[in-house]
PyMOL Python script that loads the backbone (N, CA, C, O; Angstrom):
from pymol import cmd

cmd.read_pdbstr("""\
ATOM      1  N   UNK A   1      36.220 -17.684  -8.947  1.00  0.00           N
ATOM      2  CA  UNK A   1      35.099 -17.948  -8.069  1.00  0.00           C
ATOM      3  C   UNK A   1      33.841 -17.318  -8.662  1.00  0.00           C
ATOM      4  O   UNK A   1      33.872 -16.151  -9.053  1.00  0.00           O
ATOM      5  N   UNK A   2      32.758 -18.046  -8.736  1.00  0.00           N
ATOM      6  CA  UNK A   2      31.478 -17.511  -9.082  1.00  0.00           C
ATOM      7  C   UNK A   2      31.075 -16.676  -8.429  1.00  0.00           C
ATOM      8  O   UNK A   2      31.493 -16.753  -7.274  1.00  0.00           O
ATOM      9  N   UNK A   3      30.082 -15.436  -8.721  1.00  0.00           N
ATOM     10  CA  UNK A   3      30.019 -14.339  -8.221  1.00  0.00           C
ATOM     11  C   UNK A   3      29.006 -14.552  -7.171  1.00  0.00           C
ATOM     12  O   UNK A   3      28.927 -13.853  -6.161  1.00  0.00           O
ATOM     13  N   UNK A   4      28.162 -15.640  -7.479  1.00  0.00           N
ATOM     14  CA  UNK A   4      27.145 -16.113  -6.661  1.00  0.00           C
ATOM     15  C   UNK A   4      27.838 -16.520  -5.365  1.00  0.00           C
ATOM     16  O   UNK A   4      27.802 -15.829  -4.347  1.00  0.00           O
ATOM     17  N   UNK A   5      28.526 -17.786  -5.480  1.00  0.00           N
ATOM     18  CA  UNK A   5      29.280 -17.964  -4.474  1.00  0.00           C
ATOM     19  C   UNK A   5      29.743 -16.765  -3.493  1.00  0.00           C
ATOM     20  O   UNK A   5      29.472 -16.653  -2.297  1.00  0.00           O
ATOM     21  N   UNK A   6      30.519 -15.888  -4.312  1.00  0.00           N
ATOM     22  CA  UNK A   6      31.531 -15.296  -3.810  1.00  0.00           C
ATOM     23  C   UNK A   6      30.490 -14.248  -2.766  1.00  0.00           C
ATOM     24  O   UNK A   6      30.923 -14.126  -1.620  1.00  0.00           O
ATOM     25  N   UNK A   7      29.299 -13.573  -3.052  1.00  0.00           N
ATOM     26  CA  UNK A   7      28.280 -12.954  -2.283  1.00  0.00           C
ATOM     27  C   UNK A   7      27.784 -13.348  -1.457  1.00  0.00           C
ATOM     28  O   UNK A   7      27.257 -12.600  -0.633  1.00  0.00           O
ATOM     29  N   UNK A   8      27.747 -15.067  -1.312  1.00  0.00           N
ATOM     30  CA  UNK A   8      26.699 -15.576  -0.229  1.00  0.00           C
ATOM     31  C   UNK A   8      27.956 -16.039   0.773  1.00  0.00           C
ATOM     32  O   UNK A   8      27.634 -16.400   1.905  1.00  0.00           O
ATOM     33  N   UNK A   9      29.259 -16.047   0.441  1.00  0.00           N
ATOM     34  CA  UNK A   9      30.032 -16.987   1.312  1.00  0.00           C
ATOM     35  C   UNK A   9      30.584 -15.033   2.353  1.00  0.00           C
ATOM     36  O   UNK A   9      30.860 -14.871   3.542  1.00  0.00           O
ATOM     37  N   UNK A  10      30.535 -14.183   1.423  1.00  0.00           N
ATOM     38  CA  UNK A  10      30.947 -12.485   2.216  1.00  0.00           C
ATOM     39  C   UNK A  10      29.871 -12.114   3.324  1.00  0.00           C
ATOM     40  O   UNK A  10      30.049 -11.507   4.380  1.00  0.00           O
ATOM     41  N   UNK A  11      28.602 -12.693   2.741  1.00  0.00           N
ATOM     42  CA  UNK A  11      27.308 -12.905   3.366  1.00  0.00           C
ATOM     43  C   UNK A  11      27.142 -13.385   5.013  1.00  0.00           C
ATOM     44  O   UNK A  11      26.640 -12.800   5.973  1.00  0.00           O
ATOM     45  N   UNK A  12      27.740 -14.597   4.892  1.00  0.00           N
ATOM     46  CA  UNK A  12      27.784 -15.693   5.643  1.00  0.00           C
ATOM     47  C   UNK A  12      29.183 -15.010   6.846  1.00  0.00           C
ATOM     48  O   UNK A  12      29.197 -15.091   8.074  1.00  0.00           O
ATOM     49  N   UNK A  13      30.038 -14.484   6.087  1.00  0.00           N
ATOM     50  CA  UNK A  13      31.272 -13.683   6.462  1.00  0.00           C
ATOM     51  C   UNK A  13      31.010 -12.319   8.065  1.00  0.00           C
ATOM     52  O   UNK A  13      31.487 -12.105   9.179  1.00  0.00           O
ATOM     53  N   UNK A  14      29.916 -11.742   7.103  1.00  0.00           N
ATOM     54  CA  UNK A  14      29.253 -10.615   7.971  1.00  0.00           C
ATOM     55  C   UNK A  14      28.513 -10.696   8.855  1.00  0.00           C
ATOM     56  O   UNK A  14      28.402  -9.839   9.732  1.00  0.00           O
ATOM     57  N   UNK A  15      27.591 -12.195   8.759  1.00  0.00           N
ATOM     58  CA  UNK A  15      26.804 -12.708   9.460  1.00  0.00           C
ATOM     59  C   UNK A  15      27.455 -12.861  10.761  1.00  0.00           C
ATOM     60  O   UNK A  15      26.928 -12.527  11.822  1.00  0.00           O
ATOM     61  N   UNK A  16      28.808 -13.463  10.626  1.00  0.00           N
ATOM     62  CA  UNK A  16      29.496 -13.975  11.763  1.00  0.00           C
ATOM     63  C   UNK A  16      29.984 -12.919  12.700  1.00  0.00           C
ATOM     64  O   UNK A  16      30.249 -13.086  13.891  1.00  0.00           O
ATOM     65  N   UNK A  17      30.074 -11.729  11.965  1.00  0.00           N
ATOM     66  CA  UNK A  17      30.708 -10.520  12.818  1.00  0.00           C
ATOM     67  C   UNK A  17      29.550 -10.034  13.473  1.00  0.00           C
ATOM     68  O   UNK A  17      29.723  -9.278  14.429  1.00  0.00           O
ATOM     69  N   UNK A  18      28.218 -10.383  13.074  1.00  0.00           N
ATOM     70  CA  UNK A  18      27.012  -9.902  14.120  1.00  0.00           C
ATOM     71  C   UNK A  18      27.133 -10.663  15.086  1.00  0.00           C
ATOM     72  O   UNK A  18      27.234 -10.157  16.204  1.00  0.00           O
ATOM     73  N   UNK A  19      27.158 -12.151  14.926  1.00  0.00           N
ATOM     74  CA  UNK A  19      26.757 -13.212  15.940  1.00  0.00           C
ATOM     75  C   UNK A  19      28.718 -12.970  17.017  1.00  0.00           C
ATOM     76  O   UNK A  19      28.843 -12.417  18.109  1.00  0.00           O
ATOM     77  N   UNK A  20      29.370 -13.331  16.535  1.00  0.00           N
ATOM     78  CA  UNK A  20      30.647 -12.863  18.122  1.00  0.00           C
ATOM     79  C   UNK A  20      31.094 -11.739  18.165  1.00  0.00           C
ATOM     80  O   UNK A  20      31.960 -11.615  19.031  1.00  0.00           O
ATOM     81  N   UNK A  21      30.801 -10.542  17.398  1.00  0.00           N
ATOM     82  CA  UNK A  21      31.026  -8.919  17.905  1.00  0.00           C
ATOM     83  C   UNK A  21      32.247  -8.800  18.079  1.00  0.00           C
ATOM     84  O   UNK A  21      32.565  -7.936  18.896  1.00  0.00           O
ATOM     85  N   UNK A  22      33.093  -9.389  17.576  1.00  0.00           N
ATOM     86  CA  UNK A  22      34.579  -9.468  17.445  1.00  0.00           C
ATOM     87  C   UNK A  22      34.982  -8.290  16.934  1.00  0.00           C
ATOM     88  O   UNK A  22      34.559  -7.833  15.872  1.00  0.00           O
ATOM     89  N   UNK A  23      36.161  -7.525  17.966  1.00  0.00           N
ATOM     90  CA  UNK A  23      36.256  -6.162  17.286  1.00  0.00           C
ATOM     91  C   UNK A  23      35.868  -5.547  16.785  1.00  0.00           C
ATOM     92  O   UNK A  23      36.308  -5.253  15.674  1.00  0.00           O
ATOM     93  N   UNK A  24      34.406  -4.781  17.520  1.00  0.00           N
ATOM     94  CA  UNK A  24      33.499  -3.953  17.722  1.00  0.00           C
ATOM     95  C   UNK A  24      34.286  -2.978  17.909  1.00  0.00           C
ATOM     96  O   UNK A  24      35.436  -3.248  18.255  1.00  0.00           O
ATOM     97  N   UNK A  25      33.839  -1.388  17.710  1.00  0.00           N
ATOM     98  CA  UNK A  25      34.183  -0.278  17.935  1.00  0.00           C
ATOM     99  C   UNK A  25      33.541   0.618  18.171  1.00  0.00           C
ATOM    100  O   UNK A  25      34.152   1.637  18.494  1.00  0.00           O
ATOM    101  N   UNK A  26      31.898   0.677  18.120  1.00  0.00           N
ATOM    102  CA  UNK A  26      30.335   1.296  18.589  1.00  0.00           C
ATOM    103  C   UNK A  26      30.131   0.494  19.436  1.00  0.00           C
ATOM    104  O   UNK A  26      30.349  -0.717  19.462  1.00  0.00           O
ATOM    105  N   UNK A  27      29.502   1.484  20.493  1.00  0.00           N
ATOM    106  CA  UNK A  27      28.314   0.782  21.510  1.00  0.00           C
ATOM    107  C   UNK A  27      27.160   1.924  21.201  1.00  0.00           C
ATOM    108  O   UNK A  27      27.344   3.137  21.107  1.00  0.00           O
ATOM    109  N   UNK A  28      25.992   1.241  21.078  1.00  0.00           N
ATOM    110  CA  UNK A  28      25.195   1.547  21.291  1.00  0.00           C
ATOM    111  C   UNK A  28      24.009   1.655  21.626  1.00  0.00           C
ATOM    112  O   UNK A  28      23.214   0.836  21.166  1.00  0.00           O
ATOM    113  N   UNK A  29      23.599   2.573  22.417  1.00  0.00           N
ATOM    114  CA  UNK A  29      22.320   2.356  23.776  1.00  0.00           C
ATOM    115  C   UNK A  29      21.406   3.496  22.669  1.00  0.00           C
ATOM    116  O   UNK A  29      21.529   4.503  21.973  1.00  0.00           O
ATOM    117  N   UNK A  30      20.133   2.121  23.287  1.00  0.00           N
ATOM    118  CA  UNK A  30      19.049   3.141  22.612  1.00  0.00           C
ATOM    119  C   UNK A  30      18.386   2.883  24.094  1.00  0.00           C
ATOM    120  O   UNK A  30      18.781   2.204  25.041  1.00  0.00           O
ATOM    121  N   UNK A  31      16.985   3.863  23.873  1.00  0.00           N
ATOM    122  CA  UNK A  31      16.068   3.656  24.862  1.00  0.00           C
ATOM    123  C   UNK A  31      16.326   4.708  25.564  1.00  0.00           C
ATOM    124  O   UNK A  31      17.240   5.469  25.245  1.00  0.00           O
ATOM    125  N   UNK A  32      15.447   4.937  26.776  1.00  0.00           N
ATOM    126  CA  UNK A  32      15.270   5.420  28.010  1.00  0.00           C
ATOM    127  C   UNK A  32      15.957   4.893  29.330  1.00  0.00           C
ATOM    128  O   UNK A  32      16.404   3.747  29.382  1.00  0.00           O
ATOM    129  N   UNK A  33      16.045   5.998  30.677  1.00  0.00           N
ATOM    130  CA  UNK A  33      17.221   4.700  31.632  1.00  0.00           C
ATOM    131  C   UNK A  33      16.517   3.467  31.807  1.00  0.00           C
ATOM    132  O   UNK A  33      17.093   2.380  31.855  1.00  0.00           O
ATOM    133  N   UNK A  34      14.888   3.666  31.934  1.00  0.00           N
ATOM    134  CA  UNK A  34      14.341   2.515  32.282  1.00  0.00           C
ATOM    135  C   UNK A  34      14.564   1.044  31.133  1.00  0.00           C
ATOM    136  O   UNK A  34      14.685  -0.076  31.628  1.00  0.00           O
ATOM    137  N   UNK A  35      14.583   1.181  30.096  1.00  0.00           N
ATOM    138  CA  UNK A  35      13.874   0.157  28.987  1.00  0.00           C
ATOM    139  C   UNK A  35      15.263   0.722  27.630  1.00  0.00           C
ATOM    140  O   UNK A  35      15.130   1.538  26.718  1.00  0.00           O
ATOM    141  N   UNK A  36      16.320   0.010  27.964  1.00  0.00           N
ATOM    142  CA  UNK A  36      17.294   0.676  26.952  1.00  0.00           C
ATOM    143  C   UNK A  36      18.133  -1.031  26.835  1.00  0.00           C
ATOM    144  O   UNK A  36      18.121  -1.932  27.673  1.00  0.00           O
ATOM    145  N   UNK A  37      18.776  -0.993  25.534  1.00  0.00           N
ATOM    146  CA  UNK A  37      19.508  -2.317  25.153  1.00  0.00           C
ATOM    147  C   UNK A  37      20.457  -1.857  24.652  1.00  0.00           C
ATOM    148  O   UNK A  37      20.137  -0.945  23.890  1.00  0.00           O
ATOM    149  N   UNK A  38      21.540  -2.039  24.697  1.00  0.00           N
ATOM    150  CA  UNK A  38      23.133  -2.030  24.061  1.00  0.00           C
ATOM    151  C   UNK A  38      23.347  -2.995  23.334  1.00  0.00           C
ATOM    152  O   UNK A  38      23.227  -4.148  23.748  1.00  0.00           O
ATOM    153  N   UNK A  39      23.798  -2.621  21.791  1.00  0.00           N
ATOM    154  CA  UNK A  39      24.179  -3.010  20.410  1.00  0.00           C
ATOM    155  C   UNK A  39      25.797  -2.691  20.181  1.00  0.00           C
ATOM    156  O   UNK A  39      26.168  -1.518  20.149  1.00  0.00           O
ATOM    157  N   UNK A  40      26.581  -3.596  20.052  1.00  0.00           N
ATOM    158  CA  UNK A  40      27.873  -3.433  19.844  1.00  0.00           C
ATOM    159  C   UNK A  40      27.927  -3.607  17.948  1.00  0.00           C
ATOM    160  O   UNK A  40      27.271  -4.360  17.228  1.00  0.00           O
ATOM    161  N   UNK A  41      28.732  -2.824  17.672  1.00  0.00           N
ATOM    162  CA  UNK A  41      28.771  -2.944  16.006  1.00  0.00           C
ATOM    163  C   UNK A  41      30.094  -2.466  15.690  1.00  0.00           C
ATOM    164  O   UNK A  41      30.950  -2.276  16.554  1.00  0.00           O
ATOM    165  N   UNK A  42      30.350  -2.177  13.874  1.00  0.00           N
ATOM    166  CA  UNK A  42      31.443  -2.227  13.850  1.00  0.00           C
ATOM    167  C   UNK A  42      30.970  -0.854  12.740  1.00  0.00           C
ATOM    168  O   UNK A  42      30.154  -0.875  11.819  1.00  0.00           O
ATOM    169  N   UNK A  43      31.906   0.389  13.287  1.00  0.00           N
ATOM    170  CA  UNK A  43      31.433   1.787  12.340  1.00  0.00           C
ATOM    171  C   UNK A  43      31.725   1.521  11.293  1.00  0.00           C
ATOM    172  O   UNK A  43      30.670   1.455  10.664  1.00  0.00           O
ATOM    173  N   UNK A  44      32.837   1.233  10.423  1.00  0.00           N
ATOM    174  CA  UNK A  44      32.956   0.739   9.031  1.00  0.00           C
ATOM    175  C   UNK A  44      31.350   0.235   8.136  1.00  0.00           C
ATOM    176  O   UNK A  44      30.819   0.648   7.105  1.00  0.00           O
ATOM    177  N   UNK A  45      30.976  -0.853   9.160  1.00  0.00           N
ATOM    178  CA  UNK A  45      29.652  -1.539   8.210  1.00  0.00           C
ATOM    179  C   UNK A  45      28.741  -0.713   8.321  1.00  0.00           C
ATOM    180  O   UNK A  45      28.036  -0.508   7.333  1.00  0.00           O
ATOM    181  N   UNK A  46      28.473   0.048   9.634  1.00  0.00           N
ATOM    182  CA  UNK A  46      27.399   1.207   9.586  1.00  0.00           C
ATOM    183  C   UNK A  46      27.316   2.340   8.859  1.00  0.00           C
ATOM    184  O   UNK A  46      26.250   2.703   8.361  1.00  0.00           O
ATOM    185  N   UNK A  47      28.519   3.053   8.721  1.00  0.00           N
ATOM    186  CA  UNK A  47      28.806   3.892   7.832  1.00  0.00           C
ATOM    187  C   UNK A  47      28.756   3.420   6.187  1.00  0.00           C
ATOM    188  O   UNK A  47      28.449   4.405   5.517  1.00  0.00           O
ATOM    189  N   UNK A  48      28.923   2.458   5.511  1.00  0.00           N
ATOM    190  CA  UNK A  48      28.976   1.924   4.814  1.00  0.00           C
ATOM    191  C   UNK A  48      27.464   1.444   3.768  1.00  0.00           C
ATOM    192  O   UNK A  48      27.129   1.330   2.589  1.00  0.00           O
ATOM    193  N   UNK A  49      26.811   1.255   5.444  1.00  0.00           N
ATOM    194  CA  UNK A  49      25.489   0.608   4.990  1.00  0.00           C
ATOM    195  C   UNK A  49      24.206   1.924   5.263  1.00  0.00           C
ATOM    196  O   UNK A  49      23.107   1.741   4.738  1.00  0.00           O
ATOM    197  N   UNK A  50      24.418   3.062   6.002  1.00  0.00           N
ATOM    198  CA  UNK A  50      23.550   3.932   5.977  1.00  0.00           C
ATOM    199  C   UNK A  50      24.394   4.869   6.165  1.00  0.00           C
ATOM    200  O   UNK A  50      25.411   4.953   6.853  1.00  0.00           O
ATOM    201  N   UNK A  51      23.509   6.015   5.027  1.00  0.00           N
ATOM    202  CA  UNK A  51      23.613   7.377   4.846  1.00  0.00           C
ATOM    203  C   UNK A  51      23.655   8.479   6.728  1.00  0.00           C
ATOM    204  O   UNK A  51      24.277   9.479   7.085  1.00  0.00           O
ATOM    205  N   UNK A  52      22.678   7.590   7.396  1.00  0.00           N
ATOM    206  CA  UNK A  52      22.488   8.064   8.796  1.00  0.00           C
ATOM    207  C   UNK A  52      24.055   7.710   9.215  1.00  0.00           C
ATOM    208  O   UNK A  52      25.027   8.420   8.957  1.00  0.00           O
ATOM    209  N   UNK A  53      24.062   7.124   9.543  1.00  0.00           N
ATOM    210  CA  UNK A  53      25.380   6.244  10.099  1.00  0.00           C
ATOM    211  C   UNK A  53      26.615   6.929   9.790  1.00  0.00           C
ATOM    212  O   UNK A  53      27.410   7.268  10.666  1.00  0.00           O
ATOM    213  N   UNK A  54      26.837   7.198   8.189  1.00  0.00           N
ATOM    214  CA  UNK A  54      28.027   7.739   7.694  1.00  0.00           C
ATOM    215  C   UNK A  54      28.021   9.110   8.254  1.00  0.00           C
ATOM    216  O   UNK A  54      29.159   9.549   8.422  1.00  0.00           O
ATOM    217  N   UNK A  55      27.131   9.850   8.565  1.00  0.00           N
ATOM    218  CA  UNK A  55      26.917  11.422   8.809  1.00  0.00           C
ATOM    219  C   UNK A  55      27.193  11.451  10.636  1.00  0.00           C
ATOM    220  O   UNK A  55      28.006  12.135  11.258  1.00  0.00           O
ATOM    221  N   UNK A  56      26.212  10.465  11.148  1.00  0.00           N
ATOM    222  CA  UNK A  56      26.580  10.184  12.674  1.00  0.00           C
ATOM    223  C   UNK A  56      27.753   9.770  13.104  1.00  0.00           C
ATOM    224  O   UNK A  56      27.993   9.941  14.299  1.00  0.00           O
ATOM    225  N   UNK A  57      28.612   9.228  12.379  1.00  0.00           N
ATOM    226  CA  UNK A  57      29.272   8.406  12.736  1.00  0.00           C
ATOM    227  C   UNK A  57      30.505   9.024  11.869  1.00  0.00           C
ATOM    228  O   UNK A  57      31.206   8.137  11.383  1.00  0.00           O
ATOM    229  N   UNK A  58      31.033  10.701  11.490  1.00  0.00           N
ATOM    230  CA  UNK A  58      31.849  10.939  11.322  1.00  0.00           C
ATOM    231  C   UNK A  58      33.173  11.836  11.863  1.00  0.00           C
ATOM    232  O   UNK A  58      32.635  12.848  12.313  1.00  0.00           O
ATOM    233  N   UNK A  59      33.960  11.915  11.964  1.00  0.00           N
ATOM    234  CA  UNK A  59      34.859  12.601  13.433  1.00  0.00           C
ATOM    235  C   UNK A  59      34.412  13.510  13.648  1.00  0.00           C
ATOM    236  O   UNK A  59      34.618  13.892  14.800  1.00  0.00           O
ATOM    237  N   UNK A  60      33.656  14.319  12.875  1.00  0.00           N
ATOM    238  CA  UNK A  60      33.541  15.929  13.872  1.00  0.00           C
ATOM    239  C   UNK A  60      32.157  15.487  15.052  1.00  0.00           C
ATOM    240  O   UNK A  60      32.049  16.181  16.063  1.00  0.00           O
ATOM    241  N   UNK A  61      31.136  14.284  14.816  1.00  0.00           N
ATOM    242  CA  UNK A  61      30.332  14.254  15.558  1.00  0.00           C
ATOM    243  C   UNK A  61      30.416  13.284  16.510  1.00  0.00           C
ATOM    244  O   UNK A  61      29.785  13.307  17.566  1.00  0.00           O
ATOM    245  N   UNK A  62      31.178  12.429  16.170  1.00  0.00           N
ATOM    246  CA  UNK A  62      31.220  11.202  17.456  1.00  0.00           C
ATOM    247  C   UNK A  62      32.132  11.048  18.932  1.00  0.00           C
ATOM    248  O   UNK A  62      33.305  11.409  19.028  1.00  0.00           O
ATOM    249  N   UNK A  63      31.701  10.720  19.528  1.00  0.00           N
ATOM    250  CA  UNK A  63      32.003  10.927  21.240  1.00  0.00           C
ATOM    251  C   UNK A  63      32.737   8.867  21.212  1.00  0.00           C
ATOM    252  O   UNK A  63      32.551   7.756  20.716  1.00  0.00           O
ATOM    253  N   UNK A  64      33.600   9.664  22.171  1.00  0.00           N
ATOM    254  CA  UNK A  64      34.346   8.594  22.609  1.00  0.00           C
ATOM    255  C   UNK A  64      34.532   7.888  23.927  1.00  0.00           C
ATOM    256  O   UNK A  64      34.493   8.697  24.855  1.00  0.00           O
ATOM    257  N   UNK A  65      34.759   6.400  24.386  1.00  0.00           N
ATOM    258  CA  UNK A  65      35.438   6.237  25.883  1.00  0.00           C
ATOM    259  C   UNK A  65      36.492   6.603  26.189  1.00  0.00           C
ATOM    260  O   UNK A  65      37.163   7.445  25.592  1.00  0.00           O
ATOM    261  N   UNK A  66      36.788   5.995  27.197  1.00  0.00           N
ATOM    262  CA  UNK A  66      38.401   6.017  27.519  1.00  0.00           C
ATOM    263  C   UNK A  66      39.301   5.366  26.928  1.00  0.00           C
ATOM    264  O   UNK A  66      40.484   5.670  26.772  1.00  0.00           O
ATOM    265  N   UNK A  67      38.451   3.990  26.421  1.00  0.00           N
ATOM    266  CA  UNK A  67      39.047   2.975  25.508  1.00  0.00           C
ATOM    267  C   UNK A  67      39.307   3.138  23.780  1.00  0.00           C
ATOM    268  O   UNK A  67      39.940   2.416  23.010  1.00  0.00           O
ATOM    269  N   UNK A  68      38.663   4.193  23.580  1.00  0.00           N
ATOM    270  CA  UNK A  68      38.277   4.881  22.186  1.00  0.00           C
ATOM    271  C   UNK A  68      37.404   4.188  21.466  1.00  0.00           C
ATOM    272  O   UNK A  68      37.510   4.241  20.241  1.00  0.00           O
ATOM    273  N   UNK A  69      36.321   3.365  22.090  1.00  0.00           N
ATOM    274  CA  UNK A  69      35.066   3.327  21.987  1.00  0.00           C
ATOM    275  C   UNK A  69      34.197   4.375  21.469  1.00  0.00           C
ATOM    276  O   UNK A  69      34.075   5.332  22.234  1.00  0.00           O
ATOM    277  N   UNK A  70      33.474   4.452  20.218  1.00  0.00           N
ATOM    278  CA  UNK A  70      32.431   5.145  20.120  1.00  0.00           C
ATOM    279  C   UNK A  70      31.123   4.591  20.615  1.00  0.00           C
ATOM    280  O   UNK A  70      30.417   3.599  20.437  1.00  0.00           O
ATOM    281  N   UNK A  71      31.136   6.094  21.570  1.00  0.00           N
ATOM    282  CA  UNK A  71      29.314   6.034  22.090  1.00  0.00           C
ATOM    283  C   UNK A  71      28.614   6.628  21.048  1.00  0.00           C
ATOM    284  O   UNK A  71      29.024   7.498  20.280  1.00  0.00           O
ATOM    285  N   UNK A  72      27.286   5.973  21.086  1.00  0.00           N
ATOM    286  CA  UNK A  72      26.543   6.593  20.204  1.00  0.00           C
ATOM    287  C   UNK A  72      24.718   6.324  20.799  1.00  0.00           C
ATOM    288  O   UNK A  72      23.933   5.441  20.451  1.00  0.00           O
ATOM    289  N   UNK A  73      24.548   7.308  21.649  1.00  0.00           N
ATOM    290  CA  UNK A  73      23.150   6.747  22.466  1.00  0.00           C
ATOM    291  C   UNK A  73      21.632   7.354  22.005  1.00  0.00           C
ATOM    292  O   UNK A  73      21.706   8.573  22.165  1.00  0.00           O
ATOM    293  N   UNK A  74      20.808   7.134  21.694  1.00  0.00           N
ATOM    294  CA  UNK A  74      19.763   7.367  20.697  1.00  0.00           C
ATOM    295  C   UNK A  74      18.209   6.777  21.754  1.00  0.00           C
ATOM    296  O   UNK A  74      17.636   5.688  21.709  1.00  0.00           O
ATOM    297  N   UNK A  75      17.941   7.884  22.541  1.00  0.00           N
ATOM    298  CA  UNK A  75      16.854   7.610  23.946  1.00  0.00           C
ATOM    299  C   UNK A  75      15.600   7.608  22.914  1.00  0.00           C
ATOM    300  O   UNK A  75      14.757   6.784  23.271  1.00  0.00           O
ATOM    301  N   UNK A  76      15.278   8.253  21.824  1.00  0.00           N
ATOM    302  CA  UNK A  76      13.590   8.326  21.613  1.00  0.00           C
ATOM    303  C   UNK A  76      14.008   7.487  20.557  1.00  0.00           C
ATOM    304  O   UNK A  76      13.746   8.013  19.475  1.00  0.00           O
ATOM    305  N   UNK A  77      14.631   6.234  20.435  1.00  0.00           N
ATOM    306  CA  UNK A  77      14.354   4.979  19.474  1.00  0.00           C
ATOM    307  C   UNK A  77      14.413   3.758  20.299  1.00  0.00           C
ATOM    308  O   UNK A  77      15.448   3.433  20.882  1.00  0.00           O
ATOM    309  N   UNK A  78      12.998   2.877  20.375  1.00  0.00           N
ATOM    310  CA  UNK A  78      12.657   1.952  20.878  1.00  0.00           C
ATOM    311  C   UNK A  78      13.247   0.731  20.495  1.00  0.00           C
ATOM    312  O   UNK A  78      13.148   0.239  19.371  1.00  0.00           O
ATOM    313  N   UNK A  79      14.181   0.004  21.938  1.00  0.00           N
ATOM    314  CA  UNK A  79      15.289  -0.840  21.706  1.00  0.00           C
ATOM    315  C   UNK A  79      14.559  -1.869  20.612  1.00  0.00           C
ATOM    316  O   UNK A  79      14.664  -1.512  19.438  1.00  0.00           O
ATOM    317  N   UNK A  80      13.974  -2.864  20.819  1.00  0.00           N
ATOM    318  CA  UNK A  80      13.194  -3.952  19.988  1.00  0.00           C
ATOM    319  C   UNK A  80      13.240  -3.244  18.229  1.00  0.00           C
ATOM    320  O   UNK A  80      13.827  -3.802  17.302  1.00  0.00           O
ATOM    321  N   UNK A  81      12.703  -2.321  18.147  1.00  0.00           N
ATOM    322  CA  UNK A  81      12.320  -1.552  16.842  1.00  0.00           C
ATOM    323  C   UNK A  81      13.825  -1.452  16.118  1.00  0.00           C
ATOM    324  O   UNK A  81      14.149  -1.930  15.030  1.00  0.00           O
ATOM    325  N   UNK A  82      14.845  -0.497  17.286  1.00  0.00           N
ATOM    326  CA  UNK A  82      16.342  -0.586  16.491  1.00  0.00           C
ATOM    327  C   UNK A  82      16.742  -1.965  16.003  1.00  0.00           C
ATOM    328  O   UNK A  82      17.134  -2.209  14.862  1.00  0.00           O
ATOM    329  N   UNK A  83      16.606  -2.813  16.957  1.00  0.00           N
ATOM    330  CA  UNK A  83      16.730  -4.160  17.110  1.00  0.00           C
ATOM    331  C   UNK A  83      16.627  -5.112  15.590  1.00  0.00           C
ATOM    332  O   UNK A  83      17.368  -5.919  15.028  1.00  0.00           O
ATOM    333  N   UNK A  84      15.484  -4.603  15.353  1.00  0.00           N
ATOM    334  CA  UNK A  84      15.068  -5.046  14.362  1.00  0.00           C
ATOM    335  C   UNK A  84      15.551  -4.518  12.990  1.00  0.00           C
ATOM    336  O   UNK A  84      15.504  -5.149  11.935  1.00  0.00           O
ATOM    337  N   UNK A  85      16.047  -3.199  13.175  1.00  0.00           N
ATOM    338  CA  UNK A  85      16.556  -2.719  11.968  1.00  0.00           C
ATOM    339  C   UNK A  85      17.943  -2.701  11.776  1.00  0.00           C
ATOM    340  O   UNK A  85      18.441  -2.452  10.679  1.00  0.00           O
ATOM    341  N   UNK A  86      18.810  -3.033  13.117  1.00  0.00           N
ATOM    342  CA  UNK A  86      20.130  -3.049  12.692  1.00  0.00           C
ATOM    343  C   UNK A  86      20.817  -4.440  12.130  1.00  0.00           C
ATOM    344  O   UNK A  86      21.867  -4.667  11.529  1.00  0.00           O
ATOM    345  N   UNK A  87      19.815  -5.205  12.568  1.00  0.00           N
ATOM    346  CA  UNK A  87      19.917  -6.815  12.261  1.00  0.00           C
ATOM    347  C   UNK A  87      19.373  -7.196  11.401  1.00  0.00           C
ATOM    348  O   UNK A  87      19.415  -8.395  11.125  1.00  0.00           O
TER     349      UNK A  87
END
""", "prot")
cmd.dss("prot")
cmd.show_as("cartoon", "prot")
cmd.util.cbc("prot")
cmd.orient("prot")
């Protein structure tokens, strides 16, 4: 397989795990109580893809549900702005 191929079709791959959130394992709320949005993601790609992420997002610091959900809630980052950077 061409390497070209093979990048845009892994591409297209990852794309899809944003758009149905299929076995997600982060939630996360940014914002204030008033003006806050919840982002479901998957810690592997976050950790993976930022230095922040890998450090936030390693067992001695991350909080869990009942479901073993990681919370991860971040009040002085403006939902739209995260919005824009996790996507």
């Amino acid at each position: 397989m061409n390497t070209g191929i093979f990048y845009n079709s892994l591409s297209i791959d990852f794309n899809k795990l944003l758009i149905t959130c299929d076995d997600y394992n982060v939630i996360i709320k940014v914002g204030n109580k008033d003006d806050y949005m919840k982002f479901q993601a998957h810690s592997c790609i976050l950790r993976a893809r930022s230095p922040y992420f890998h450090s936030a997002l390693s067992t001695g610091w991350v909080k869990r549900n009942e479901e073993g959900m990681i919370l991860f809630e971040k009040s002085n980052i403006e939902p739209k702005i995260f919005e824009c950077t996790v996507y």
